[in-house]
SEDREN-487165 format. One record per residue: residue in three letters; x, y, z of N, C-alpha, C in turn. Coordinates in steps of 0.02 Angstrom, whole numbers, plus 50000, padded with zeros to 5 digits. Example, Ala and Ser with C-alpha at 12.3 -4.5 7.8 and 13.67 -1.06 7.14 Angstrom:
% SEDREN-487165
ALA506604971650390506154977550390506604983550390 SER506424988850354506844994750357506455000250394 
This chain:
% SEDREN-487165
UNK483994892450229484114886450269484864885050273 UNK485094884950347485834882950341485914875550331 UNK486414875550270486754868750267487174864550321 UNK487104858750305487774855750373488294856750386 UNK488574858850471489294859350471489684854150444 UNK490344858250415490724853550366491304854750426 UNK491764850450412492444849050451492634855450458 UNK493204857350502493784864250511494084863450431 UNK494034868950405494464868750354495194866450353 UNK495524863050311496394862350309496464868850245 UNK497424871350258497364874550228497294876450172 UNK497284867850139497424867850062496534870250040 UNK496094867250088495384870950057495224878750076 UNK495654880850134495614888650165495724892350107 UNK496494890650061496794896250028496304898349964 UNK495714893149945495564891649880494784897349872 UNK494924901849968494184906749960494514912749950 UNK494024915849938494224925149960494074926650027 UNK494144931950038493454935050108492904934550111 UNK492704935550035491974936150027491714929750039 UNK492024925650004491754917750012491774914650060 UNK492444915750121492444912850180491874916750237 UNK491704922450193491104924350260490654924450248 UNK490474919150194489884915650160489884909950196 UNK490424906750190490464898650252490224902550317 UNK490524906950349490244906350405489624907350418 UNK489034912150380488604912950382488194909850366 UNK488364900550314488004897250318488244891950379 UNK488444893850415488654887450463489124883150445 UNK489474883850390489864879150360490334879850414 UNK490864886050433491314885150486491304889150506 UNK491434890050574491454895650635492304899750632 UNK492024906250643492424911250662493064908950693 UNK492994902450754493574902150778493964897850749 UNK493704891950701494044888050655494394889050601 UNK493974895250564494364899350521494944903950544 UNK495224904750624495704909050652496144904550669 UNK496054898350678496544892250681496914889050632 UNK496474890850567496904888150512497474895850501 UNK497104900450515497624906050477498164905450538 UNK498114904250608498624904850626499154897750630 UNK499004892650625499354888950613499744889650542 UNK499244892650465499724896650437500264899550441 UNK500274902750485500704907250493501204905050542 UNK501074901350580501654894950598501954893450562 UNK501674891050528502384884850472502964891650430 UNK502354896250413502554900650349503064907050376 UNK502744909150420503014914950447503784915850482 UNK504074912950524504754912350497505084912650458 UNK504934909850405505464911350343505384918050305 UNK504584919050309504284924350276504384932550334 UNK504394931350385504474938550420503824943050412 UNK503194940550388502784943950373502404948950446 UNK502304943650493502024946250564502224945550597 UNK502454953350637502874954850683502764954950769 UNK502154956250755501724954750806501094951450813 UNK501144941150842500814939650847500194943450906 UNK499734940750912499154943850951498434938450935 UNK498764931550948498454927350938497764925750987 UNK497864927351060497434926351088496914930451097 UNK497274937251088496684942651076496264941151000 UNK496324938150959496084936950907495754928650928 UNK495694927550974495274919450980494814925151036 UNK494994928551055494554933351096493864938151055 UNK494284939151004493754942250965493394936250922 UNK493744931750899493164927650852492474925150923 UNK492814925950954492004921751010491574928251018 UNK491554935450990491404941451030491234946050974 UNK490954944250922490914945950861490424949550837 UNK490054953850804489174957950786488924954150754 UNK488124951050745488094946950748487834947850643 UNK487814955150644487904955350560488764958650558 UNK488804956550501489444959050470489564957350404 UNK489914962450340489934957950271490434953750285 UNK491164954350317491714949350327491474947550403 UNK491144944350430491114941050485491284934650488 UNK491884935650509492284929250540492924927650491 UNK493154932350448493684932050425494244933150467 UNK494924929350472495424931150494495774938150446 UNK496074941950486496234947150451496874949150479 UNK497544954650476498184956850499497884965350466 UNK498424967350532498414975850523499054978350509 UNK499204982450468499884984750461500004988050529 UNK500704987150551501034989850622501124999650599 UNK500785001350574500665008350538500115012950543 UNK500175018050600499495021750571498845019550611 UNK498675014150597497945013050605498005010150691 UNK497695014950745497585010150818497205007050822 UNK497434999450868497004994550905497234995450947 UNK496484996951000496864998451074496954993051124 UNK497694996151145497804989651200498214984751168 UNK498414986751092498984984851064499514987251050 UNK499964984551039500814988551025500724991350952 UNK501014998550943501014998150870501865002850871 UNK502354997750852502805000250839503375004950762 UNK502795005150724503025008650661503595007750627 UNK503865002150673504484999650618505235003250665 UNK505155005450728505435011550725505755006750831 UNK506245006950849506465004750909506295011250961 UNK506195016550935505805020550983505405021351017 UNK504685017950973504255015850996504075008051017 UNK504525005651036504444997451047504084998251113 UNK503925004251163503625003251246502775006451204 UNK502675007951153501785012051156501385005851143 UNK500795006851166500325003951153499845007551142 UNK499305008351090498665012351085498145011751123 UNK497925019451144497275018151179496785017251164 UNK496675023051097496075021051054496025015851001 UNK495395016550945495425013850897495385018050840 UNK495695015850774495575022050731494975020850711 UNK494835026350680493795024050656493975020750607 UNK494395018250567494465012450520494365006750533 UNK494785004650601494994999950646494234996250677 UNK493765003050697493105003250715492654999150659 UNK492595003550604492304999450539492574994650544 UNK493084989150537493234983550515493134979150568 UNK493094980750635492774977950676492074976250665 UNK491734982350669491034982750642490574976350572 UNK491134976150548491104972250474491274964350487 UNK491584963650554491744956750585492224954050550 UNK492644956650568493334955550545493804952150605 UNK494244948550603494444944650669495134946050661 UNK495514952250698496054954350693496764948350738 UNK497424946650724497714942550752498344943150744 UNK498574950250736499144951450722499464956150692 UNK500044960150707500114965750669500894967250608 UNK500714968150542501014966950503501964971350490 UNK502214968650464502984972050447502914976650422 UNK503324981350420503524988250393504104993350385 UNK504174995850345505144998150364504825006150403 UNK505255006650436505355013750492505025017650473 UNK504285017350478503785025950464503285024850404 UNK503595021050369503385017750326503815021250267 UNK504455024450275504615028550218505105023850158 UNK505235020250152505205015050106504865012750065 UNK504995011750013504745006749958505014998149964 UNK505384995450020505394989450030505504990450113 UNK505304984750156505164980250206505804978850235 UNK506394982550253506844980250287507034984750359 UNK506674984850404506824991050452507454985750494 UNK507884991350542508344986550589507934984950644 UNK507254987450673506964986750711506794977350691 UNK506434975950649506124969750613506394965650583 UNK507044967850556507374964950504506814963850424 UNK507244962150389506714962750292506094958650297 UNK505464958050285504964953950253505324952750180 UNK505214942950171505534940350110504704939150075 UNK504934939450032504374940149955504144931249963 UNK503704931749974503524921049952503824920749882 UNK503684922849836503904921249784504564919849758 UNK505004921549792505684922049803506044923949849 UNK506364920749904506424922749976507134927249989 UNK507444925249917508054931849930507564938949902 UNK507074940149887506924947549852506574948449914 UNK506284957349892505814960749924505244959849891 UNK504874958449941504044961249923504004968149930 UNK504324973949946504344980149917503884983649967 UNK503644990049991503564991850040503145000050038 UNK502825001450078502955001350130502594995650176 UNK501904993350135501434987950161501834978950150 UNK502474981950164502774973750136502474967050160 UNK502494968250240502244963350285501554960150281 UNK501004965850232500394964650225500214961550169 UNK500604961250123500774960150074500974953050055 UNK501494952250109501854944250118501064940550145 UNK500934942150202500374936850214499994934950191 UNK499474941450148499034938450087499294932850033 UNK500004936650020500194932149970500384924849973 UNK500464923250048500564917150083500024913250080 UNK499444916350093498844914150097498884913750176 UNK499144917050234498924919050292498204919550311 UNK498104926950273497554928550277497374930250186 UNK496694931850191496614934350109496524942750090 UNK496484945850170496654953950144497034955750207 UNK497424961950204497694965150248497604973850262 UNK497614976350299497734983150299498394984950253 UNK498274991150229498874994050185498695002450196 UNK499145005350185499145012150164499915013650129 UNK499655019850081499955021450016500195029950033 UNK500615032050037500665038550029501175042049988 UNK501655035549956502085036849889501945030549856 UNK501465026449826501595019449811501415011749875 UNK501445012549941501515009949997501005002249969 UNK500305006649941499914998449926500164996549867 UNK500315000049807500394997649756500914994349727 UNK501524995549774502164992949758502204983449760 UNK502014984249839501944976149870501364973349848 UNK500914974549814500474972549779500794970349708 UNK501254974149673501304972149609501964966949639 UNK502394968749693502964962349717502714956649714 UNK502234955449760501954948049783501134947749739 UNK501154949849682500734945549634499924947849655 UNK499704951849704498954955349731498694962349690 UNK498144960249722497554968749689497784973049754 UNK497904976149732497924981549767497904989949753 UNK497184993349777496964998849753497115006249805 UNK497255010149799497435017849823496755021249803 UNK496415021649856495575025249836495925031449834 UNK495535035149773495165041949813495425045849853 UNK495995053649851495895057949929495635058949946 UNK495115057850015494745059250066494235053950083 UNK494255048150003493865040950022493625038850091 UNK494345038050111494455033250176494675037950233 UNK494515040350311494895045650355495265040650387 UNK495775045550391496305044850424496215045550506 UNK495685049550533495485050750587495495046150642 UNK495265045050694495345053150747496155057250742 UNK496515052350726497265055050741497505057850700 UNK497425059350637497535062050589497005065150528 UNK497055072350524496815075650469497055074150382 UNK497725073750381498045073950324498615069750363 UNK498935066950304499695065150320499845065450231 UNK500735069950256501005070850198500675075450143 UNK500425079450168499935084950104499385082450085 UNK499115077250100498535074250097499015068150052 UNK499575063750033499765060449988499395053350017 UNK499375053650099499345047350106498445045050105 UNK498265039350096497765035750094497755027450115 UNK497145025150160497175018450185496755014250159 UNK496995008450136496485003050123496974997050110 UNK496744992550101496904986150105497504981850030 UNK497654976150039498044973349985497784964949978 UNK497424962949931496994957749938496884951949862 UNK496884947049874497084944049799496244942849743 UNK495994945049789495134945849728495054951949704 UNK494724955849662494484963049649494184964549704 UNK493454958149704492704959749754493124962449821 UNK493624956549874493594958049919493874965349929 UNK494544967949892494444973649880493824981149898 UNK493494977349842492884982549832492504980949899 UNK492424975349921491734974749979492114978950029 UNK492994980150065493404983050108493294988050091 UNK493404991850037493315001350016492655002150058 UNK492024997950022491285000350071491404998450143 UNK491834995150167492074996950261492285003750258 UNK492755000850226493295007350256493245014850232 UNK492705015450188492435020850181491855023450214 UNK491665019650257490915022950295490285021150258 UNK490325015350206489625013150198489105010650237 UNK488495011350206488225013550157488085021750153 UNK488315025250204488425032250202488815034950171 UNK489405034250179490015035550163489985043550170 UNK490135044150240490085051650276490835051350280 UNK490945059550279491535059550298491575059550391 UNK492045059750416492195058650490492255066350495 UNK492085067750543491955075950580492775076850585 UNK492845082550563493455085150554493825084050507 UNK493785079850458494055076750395494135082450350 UNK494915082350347495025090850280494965088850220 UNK494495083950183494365083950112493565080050118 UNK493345083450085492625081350042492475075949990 UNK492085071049969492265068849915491595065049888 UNK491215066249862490695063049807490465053949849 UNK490035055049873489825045049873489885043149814 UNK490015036849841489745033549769489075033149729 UNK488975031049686488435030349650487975023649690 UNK488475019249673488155012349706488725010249753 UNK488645003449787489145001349829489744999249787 UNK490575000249818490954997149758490884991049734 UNK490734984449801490604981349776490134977949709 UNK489604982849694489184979149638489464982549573 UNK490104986449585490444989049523490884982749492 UNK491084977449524491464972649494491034967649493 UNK491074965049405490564961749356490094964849329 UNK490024971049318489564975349306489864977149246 UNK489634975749187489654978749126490154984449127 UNK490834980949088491084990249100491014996349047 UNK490854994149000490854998348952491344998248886 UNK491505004348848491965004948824492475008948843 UNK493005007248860493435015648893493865017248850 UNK494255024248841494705026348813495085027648864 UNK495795023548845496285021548891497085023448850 UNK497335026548893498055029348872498445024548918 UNK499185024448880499635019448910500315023848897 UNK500935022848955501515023948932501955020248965 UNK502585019248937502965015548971503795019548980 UNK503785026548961504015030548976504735030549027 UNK504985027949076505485029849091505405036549121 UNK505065039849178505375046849215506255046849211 UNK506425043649266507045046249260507725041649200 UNK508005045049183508655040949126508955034849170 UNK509095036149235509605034249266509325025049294 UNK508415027049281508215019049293507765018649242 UNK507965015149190507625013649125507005010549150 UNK506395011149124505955003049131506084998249106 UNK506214991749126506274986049117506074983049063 UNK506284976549028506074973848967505334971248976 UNK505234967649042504924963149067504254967749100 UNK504364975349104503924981349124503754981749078 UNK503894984349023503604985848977503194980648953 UNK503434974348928503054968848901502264968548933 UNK502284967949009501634968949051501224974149028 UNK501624980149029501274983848986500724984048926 UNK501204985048871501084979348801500684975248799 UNK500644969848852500244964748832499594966848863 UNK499584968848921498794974448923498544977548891 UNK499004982548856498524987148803498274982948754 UNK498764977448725498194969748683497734967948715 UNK497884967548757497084963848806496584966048784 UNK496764975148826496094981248813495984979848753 UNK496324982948719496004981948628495474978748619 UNK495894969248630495524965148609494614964748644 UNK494784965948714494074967248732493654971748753 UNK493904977448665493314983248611493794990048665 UNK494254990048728494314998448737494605002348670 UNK494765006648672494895011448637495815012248654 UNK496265011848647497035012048681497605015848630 UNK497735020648679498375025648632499165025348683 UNK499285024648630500285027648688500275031048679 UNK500535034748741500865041848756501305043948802 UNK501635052348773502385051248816501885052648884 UNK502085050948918502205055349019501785059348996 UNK501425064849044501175070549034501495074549089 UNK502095072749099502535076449184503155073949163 UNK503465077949194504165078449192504445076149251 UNK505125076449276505405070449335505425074049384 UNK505775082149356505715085749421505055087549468 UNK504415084749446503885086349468503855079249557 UNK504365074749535504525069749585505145070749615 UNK505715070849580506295073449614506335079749634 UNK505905083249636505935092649676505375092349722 UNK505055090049695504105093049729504045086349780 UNK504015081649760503695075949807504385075649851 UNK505015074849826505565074749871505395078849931 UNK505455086049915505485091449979504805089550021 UNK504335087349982503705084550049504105076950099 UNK504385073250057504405066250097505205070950153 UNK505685073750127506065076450177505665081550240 UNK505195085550215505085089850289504695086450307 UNK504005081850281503645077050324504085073050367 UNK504615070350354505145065750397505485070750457 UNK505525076250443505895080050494505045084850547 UNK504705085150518503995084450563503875080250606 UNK503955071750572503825067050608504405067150672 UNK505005069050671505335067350691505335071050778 UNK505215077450753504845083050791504395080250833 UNK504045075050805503385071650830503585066250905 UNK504155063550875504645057450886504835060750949 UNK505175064950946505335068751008504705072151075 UNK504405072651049503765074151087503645069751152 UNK503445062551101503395058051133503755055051170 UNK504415055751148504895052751211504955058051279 UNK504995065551254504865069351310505575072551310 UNK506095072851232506595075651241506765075751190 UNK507235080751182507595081351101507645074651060 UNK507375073251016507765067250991508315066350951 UNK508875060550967509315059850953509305056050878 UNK509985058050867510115050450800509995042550810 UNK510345040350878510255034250900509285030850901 UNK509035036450899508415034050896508005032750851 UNK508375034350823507935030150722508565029350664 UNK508375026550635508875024650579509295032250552 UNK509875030950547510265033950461509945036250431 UNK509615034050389509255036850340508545041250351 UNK508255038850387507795041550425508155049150450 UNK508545049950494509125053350519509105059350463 UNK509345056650417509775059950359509175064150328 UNK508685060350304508105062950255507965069950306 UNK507915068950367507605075150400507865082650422 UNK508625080350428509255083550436509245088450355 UNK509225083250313509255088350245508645091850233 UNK507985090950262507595097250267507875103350287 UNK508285103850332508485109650393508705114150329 UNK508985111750262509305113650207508905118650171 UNK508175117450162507645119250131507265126050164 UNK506915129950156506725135150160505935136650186 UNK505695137550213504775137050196504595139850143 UNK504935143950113504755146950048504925141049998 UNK505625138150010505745131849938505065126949951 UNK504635125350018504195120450040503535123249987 UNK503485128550000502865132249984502765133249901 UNK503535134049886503425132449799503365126649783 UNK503675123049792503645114749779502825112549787 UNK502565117649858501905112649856501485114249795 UNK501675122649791501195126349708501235120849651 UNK501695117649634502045113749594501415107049582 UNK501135103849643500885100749644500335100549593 UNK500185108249576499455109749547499555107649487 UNK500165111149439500475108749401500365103549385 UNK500475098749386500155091749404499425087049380 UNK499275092349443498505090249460498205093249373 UNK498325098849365497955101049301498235097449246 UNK499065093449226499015090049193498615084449167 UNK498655080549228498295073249241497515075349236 UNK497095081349245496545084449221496295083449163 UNK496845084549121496685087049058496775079449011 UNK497335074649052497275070548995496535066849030 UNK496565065549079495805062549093495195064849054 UNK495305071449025494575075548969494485068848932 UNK495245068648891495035062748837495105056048865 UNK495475053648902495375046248933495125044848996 UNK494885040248994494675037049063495015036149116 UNK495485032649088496085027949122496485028349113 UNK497205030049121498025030249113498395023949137 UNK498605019349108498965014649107499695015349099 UNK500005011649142500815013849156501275004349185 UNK501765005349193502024999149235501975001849336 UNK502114995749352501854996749428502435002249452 UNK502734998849433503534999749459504004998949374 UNK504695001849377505025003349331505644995949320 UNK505394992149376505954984549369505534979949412 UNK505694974049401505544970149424505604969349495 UNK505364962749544505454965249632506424964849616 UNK506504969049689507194968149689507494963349736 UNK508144961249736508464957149781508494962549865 UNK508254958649908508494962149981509124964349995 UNK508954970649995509644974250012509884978349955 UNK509494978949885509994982249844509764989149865 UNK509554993649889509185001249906509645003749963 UNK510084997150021510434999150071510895002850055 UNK511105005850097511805011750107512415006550086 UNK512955005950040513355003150059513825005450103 UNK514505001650135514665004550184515215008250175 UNK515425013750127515425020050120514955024150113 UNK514535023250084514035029050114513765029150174 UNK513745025650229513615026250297514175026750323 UNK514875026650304515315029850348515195038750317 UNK515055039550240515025046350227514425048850266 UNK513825046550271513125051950315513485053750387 UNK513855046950414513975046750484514485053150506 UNK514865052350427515415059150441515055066950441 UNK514865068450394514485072350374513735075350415 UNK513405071550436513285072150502513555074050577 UNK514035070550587514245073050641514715080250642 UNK514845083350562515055090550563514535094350570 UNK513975091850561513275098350553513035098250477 UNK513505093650422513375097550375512995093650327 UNK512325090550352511695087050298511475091750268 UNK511465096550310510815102450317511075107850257 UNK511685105550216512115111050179512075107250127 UNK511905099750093511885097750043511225099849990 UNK510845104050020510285105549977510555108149910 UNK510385106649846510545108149788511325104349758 UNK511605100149795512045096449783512025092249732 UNK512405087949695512215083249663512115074649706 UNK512615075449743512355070249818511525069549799 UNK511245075749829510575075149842510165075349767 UNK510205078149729510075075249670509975066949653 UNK510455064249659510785057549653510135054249698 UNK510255056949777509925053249820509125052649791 UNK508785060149754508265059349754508095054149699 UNK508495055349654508305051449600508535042749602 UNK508935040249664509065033549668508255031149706 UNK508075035449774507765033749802506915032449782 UNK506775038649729505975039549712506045035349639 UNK506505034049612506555032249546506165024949516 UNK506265021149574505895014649591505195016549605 UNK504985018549636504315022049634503935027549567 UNK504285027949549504195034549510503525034949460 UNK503285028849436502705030149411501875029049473 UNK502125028449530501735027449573501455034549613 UNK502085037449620501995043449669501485047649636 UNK501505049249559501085053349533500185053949555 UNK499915046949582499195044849599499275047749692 UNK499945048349690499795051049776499745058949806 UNK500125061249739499845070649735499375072149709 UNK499285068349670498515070849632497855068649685 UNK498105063649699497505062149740496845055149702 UNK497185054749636496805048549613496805042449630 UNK496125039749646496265033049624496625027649585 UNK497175023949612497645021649569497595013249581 UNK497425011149530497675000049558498084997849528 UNK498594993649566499074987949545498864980849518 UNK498864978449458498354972549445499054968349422 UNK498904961749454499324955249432499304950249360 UNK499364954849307499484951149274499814949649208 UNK500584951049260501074947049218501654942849255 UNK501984937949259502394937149260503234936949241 UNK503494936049261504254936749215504414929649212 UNK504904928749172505154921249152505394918149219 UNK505524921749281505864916549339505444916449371 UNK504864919349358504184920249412503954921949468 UNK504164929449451504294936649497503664939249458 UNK503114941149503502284945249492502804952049457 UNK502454956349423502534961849370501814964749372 UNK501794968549403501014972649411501034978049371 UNK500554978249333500174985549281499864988549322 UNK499934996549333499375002549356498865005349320 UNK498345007049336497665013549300497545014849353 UNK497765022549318497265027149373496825029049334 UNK496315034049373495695035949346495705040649359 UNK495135045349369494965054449387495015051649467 UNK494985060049504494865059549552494175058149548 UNK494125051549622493275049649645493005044249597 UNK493495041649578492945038149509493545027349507 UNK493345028349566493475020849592493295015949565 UNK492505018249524491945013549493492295009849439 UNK492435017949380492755015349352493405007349349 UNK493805009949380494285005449413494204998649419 UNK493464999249467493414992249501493054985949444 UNK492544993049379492234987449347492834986249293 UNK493394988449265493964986849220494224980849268 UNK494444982749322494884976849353494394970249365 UNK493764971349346493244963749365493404962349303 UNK493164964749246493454963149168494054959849164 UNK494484962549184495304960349176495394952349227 UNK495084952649268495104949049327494954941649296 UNK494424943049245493964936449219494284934749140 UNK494654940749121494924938649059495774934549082 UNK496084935349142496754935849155496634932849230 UNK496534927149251496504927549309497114925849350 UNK497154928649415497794925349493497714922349512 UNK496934920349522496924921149603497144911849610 UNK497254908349578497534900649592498234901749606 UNK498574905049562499254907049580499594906949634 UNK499974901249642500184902449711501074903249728 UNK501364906249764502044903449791502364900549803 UNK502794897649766503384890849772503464888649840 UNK503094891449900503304887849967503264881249995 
């Protein structure tokens, strides 16, 4: 029996649901699809200016879809944002962060895009991103930076910055994300959200893509509950089938049950390894990293896991050699790509410096240096194998420092008069084995560095919120798990969720 319609929500009662719960109101009649798209966008009125979160409103096409909706769906009638990345809505702009593409609009939809439709999702806008998404923070020149709610001089960290900011705003309560060095997990642990990296081959990338990046990359969402999380994986994975998409180059185990009924579900006891390790010398982990740390593995303890420290089971060059030479020739691929589409050589003027630079110093590299580096990967994979025999779960910090201030990752301006020089002799393409590039790899992945490891292997990896620092900057803890074993994951993070909770937590705005 439906209960009585209750008023349009204000936002102070909007922010206080998940997804799950607001598409419980709608389905009891409490409030309609288009009332719930009025509060999020008037949200994003007040907020979004300061915040830079959505770059592209698409407001009316989203009052278009709440009237036009299936008439089942698990999120039916949630407002929702898409990262400007990757995923098509057709008949929308998707500019990648990138002034190149500021004239495309998509024709199709991605079959992700399809599912979340399907699931009644009420799309209204498309989220920030730095150029390609090859960043770990949100500042493209196309967009200018997404500012962190939590602190409006920092980054919410990137590549899903923009998706990131809005949840955390309370815009909306999930967003599209994808990860292919860190991308969900970074801006998840910036702005204080769950945010999980399924599985290689979980989620397709399809129609438009087989693989991206060696298979590193993976799509799913950044969201401040576990559940809504978990109820999005069963979209965005093809539940209750969870087929792969015809043509899809990886295979991968259904689940047992839906993810969702994995969070609150008894988790067990796990044996759980932790490190707080430091990859590279040159960026220590933090006092305030570690502590998050630390105070998790007390948690676990206390409620009965099993918890050991341990060093790394990888070494740095397995990120500064191996994942480097993928993110440089993937950038000089894309770029290849870039040119396609315009219908002519492409120039420097058409994407950033750095962008520029990363692809230029492929030309340096060999297919044979590509082809060892990728062997390298295995390396790896059979490490993270073996410690999984004895543990469940590997526990680490999100990130190796706290969020950073906007702008500290930029070129200063000697080094963009040095690329600009150096470039225009021919000679990027000659720094391979330099200490320059050394330097570069290890300034650039170093911030990332305990993240990238869940994007070669291919595991399931989550960012969970719960620590703060004394000025009250979010500090996110990682576990990964085996490959395929999400379950795991989702019933620890319902545990953690109810022992440690966020989700009241809100942003000084």
């Amino acid at each position: 029996m439906q209960t009585s319609r209750a008023q349009t929500l204000s936002f102070e009662e909007y922010v206080n649901y998940d997804a799950t719960a607001l598409a419980e109101l709608v389905c009891k009649g409490n409030v309609t699809p288009a009332e719930l798209l009025e509060t999020a966008i008037a949200r994003a009125e007040a907020v979004n200016p300061q915040l830079n979160a959505i770059v592209t409103p698409l407001y009316d096409k989203g009052r278009d879809m709440a009237t036009h909706l299936p008439e089942e769906g698990t999120f039916r009638g949630v407002p929702f944002l898409l990262k400007d990345l990757e995923l098509e809505w057709a008949g929308t702009p998707m500019k990648s962060g990138c002034r190149s593409f500021q004239d495309y609009v998509s024709t199709i939809d991605s079959e992700v895009v399809k599912r979340l439709k399907a699931a009644g999702l009420v799309f209204f806008g498309k989220t920030n991103t730095p150029e390609f998404g090859l960043t770990p923070y949100t500042e493209s020149k196309l967009y200018g930076p997404a500012r962190n709610p939590w602190k409006l001089t920092h980054s919410p960290g990137g590549s899903s910055g923009g998706s990131a900011v809005a949840v955390a705003a309370g815009i909306v309560p999930a967003a599209t994300a994808s990860d292919g060095g860190g991308s969900i997990r970074t801006p998840a642990s910036c702005c204080g959200l769950f945010g999980l990296k399924p599985s290689r081959g979980r989620v397709t990338l399809g129609p438009q893509y087989g693989e991206l990046w060696n298979g590193a990359v993976v799509a799913h969402v950044v969201t401040r509950s576990v559940r809504d999380s978990a109820g999005l994986l069963d979209v965005n994975a093809g539940g209750p089938t969870y087929r792969p998409l015809a043509g899809d180059p990886y295979g991968i185990m259904p689940p047992e049950r839906p993810f969702k009924e994995e969070v609150g579900r008894e988790p067990g006891k796990f044996r759980i390894a932790f490190s707080t390790q430091a990859l590279i010398a040159s960026q220590p982990t933090h006092p305030e990293c570690v502590k998050a740390v630390q105070e998790t593995a007390n948690l676990l303890e206390k409620l009965g896991h099993t918890v050991d420290e341990i060093p790394l089971p990888y070494e740095k060059t397995i990120v500064t050699e191996a994942f480097f030479l993928n993110v440089v020739s993937e950038t000089a691929g894309l770029l290849r790509q870039v040119g396609t589409y315009l219908g002519r050589p492409i120039r420097r003027t058409d994407v950033e410096l750095n962008t520029w630079a990363q692809a230029r110093l492929a030309d340096g590299f060999s297919a044979a240096d590509a082809a060892y580096q990728k062997r390298r990967w295995n390396t790896l994979n059979r490490a993270m194998g073996k410690l999984h025999e004895t543990y469940d779960v590997f526990l680490t910090p999100s990130l190796p420092r706290p969020p950073i201030a906007i702008g500290t990752f930029q070129n200063t301006v000697s080094e963009q008069r040095l690329l600009k020089l150096v470039d225009s002799l021919g000679g990027l393409k000659y720094l391979n084995g330099s200490k320059i590039v050394t330097e570069l790899a290890e300034r650039s992945l170093g911030y990332i560095s305990f993240a990238v490891i869940a994007n070669m292997t291919g595991q399931p990896a989550m960012s969970m919120p719960l620590h703060w620092s004394p000025d009250g900057l979010p500090i996110g803890v990682t576990f990964a798990a085996k490959l395929g074993d999400e379950a795991t994951l989702f019933r620890l993070a319902g545990q953690l969720e109810q022992e440690r909770p966020w989700f009241d937590k809100r942003p000084p705005l």
